[in-house]
Structures are given as structure tokens and as C-alpha cells.
VEXLO-657485 format. One line per 10 residues: their letters; for each residue x, y, z of C-alpha. Coordinates in steps of 0.02 Angstrom, whole numbers, plus 50000, padded with zeros to 5 digits. Layout:
BEGIN
a = X:Y:Z | ...
***
This chain:
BEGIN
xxxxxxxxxx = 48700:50242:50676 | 48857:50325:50677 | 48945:50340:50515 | 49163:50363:50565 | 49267:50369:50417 | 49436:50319:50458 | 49610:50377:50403 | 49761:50263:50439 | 49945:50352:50458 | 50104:50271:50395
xxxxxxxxxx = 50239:50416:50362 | 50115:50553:50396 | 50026:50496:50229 | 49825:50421:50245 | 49844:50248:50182 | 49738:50081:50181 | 49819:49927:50228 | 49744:49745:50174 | 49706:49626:50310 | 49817:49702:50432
xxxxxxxxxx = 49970:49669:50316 | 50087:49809:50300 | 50166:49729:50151 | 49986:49782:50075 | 49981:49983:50069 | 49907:50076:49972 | 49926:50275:49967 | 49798:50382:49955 | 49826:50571:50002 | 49981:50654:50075
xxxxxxxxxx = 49879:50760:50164 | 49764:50670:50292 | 49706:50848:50343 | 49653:50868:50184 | 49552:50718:50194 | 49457:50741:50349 | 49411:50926:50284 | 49342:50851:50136 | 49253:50734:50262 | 49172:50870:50372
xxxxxxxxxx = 49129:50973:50203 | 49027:50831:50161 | 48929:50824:50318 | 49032:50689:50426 | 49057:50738:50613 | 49172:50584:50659 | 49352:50531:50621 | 49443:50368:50668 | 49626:50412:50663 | 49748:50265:50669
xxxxxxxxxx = 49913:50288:50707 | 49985:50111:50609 | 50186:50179:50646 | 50132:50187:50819 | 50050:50034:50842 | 50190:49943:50754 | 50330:50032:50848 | 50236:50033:51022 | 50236:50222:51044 | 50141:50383:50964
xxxxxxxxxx = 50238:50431:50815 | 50099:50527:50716 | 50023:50658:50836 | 50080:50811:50731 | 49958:50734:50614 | 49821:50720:50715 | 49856:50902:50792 | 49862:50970:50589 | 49678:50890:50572 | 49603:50951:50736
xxxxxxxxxx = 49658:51113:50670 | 49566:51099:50494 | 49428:51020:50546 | 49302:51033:50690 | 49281:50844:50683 | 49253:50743:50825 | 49400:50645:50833 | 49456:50474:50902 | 49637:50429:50910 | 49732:50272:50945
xxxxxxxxxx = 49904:50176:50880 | 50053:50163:51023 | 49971:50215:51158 | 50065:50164:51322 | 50058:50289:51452 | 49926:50403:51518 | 50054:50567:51454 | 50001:50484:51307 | 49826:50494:51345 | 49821:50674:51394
xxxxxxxxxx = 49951:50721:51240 | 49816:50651:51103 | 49687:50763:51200 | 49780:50887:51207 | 49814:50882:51017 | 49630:50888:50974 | 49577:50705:50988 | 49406:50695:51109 | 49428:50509:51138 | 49585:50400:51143
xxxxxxxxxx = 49578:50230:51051 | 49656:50080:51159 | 49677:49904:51099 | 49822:49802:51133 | 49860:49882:51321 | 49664:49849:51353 | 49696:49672:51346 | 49879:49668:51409 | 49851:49792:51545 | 49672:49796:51586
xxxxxxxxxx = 49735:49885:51777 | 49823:50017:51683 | 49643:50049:51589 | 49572:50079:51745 | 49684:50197:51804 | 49673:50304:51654 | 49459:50274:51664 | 49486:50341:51845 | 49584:50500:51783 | 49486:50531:51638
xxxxxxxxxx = 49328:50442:51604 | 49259:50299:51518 | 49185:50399:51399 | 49347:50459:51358 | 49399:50279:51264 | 49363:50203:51145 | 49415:50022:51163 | 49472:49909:51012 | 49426:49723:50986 | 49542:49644:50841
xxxxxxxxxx = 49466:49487:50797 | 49519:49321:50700 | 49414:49160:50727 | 49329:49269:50884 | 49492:49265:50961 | 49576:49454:51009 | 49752:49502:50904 | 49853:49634:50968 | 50012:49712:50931 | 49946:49763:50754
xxxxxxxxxx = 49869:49622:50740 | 50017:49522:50743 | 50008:49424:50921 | 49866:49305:50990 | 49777:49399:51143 | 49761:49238:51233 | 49553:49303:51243 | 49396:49263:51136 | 49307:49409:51112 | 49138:49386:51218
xxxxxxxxxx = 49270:49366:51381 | 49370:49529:51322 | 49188:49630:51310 | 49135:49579:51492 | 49292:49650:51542 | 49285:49813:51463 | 49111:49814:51534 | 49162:49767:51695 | 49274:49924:51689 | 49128:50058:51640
xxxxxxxxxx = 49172:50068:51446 | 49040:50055:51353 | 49089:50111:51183 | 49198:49969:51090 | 49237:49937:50911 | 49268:49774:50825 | 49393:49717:50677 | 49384:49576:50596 | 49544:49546:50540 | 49517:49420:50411
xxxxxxxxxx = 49379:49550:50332 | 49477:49697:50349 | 49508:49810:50177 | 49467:49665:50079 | 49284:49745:50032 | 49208:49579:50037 | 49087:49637:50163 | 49073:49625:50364 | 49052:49516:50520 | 48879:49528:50515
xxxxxxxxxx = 48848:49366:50614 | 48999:49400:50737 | 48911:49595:50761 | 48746:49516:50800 | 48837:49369:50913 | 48921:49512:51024 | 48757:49589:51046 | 48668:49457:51083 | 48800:49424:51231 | 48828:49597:51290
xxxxxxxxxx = 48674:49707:51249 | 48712:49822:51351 | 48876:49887:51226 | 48887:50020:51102 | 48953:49919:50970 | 49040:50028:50821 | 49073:49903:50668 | 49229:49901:50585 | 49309:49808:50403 | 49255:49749:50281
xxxxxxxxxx = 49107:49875:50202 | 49115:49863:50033 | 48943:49961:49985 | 48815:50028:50044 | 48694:49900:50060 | 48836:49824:50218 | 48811:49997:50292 | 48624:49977:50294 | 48628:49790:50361 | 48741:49858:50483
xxxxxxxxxx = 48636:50002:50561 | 48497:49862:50548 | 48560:49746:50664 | 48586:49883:50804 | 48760:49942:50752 | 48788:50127:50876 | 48914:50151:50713 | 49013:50084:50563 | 49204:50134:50548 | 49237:50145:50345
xxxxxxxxxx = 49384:50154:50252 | 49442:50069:50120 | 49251:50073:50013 | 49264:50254:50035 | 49445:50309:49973 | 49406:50166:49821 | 49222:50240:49800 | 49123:50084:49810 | 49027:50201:49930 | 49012:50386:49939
xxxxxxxx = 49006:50514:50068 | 48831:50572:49993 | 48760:50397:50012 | 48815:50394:50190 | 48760:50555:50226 | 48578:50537:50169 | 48580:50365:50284 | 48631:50462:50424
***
């Protein structure tokens, strides 16, 4: 299994929100490049970037960050937040990122996916499922996708991508552990997906239930910046 820590960008600064809620930030470095090297030092070789001023104002606003990590870091890098035309797609590449996170245009504009998938390859996205009650959120979680999860999947499927992560909103930063019944749900559906997990670690022990149900990876954030889990732990489960 694939351990991704994950910085999130508001102001160019990595923060953690809780539950989605931007009210609920909480700082953590000024200098997300500075966390990612400390990342790779450790051993990790995959970053989720998220771009939360881009998702909330429907356009990239952070890609001088992401270019300022590629730079310090020889991480592989996914990258996603405002992502609405496929400039956009080949301006995150170009910055450093090797995959491009979609989520709310995946759902909104699933023939606009396509498109890009024809230009650049599936393996070039990574697509994300926001979840509350099984039902997709987009827009930073702040709209109702008008899709239950299992439906959204078969899509994505349907379209070649293979590689999906999901969030489940209501687990999300609160360190009260993750979907682990949802996770095994989805794959019990669609076995055919690489399913990367995502909210709601708040040890180690979630990590290793995680990679036991058949998890291809486990986004963490929150557990790691607070130290409820370290880098060393994750490491030697690697």
C-alpha cells in the first residue's frame, strides 16, 4: 500500500482543515516545500497537494506552490483544487505535478474528463470521490453531487480511470478513524479499482487495517502534522 502524505494550501501556507470547514484551519508550516522535503528525507515518494483556494474559488490559485515543491523535492506529485480547463491540466504538469487531481468537474463534466483522458491519459488522473452518507459533495464539499458513490465509480471506470480516492467528509481531520466499511463496500462493488483511502487516520493501527482490506494507498494528513503517527512508523509499513 501506498503511503501519500498530503499538504493542503490556503495562502500559500500547508494547513489542515476539519471536516471540510474552512472556519476550522489550522496552520502548520509556511513553507509547504519545506514540508514535502522533510517528507522525501524520511523516505516518502508520494505527495497529495490540495489546492483548497482553488477549489473554493473555482480556478488554480496555488501553482507557484506546487512548482516551489517539485523543485525541492523529487516527489511524485499529485495535484488538484480548481481545475477547469485542460491549460490547467497541462500547467500543473508542467509545474512538476505527474498526475492531476479532479473531483468536482469529474462529476459535473464527466465529457470534459474524457477529453482530457483522450489528450493525456488515464493514468494521468487521479479522480476524487467526496463522500457524506455515500452520496458525492463537490464544490469543496459544499454542494450535493446528485450521485451515490458506487454509480460515480462505474463511471470513472467506464472512462478508463482506474486510480480514485475517497473522502469521507464526515471523517475528515477529525482523527476518529476511517471508512473502513464504506472502503471495503466500494471494493466489493468495483474490484477492479485502485482505491487510495483518504480522512480520518488517526494512528497507525487505521493505516494497517487499511492496507489490510486491499487499500492501493492511504492519503494522511492531519495524524501526521499532529504526530499521532510518524513518518518512521509509516515508513517501516511500507
Amino acid at each position: 500500500m501506498e503511503i501519500i502524505p498530503a499538504i493542503d494550501l490556503i495562502d500559500g501556507k500547508c494547513v489542515r482543515l476539519t471536516k471540510g470547514d474552512y472556519a476550522q484551519q489550522k496552520v502548520y508550516n509556511d513553507n509547504p516545500a519545506e514540508v514535502a522535503k522533510q517528507f522525501e528525507d524520511a523516505g516518502i515518494k508520494r505527495l497529495h497537494v490540495v489546492d483548497l483556494d482553488g477549489a473554493k474559488a473555482g480556478r488554480i490559485v496555488n501553482l507557484s506552490v506546487l512548482e516551489s515543491i517539485a523543485k525541492a523535492t523529487n516527489l511524485i506529485i499529485d495535484f488538484g483544487g480548481g481545475v477547469k480547463t485542460i491549460a490547467d491540466v497541462g500547467n500543473i504538469i508542467d509545474a512538476g505535478a505527474s498526475i492531476v487531481t479532479i473531483g468536482s468537474l469529474a462529476v459535473k463534466h464527466p465529457e470534459v474528463l474524457e477529453e482530457w483522458i483522450l489528450e493525456f491519459g488515464a493514468d494521468k488522473f487521479l479522480i476524487g470521490a467526496d463522500v457524506l452518507d455515500e452520496k458525492i459533495k463537490i464544490s469543496g464539499w459544499l454542494v450535493d453531487g446528485g450521485i451515490n458513490i458506487y454509480q460515480f465509480i462505474g463511471k470513472m471506470l467506464g472512462l478508463g480511470v482506474q486510480n480514485i480516492f475517497c473522502t469521507d467528509i464526515s471523517k475528515d481531520g477529525a482523527m476518529q478513524g476511517p471508512s473502513i466499511e464504506l472502503y471495503k463496500n466500494i471494493m466489493k462493488e468495483h474490484p477492479e479499482i485502485n482505491l487510495i483511502a483518504s480522512g480520518g487516520v488517526s494512528n497507525i493501527n487505521d493505516v494497517i487495517e487499511l492496507k489490510e482490506i486491499g487499500c492501493a494507498g492511504a492519503i494522511i494528513g492531519k495524524a501526521i502534522y499532529e504526530g499521532t503517527v510518524t513518518l518512521q512508523q509509516l515508513i517501516e509499513l511500507n
